[in-house]
C-alpha positions in Angstrom: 180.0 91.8 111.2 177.7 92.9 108.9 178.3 96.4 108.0 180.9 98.1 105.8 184.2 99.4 107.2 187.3 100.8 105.9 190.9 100.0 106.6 192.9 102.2 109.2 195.8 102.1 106.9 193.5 104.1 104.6 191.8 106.8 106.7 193.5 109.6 105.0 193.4 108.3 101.4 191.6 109.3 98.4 191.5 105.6 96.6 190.6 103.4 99.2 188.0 100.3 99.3 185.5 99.5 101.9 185.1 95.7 103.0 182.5 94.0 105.0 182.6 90.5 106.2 179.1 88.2 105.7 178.9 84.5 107.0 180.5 83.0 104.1 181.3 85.8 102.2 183.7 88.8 101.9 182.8 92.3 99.8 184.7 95.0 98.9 183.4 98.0 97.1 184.9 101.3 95.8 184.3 104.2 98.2 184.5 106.6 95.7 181.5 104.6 93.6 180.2 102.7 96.3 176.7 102.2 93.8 179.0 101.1 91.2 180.5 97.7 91.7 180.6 95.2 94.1 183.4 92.2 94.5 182.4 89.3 96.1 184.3 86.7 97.4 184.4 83.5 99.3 186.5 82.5 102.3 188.7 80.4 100.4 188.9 83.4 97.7 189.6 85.9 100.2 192.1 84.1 101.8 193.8 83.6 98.7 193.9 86.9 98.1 195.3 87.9 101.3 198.1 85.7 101.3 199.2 86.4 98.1 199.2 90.3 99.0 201.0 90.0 102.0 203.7 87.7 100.5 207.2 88.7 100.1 208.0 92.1 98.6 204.4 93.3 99.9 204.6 97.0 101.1 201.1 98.0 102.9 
């Protein structure tokens, strides 16, 4: 998958971020400022970074 796509849990929302999934990379940019910034991050990273998000006490 090589193209940018946005969550369903943020169809309808004004602050939302659009990820996209490379071979050994994950990005996420603003949509609002998609020219802007660009977070890159590995699998490990990203991984990381989901787990701790969707810990205890997350609400989506």
């Amino acid at each position: 998958m090589n193209e940018w796509y946005k969550s369903s849990y943020s169809e309808n929302a004004a602050q939302c971020v659009e990820l996209r999934h490379l071979p050994s990379r994950v990005q996420m940019r603003d949509t609002q400022n998609r020219e802007d910034a660009l977070l890159s991050f590995s699998a490990a990273e990203w991984t990381a970074l989901v787990a701790v998000e969707s810990g205890p006490g997350h609400t989506p």
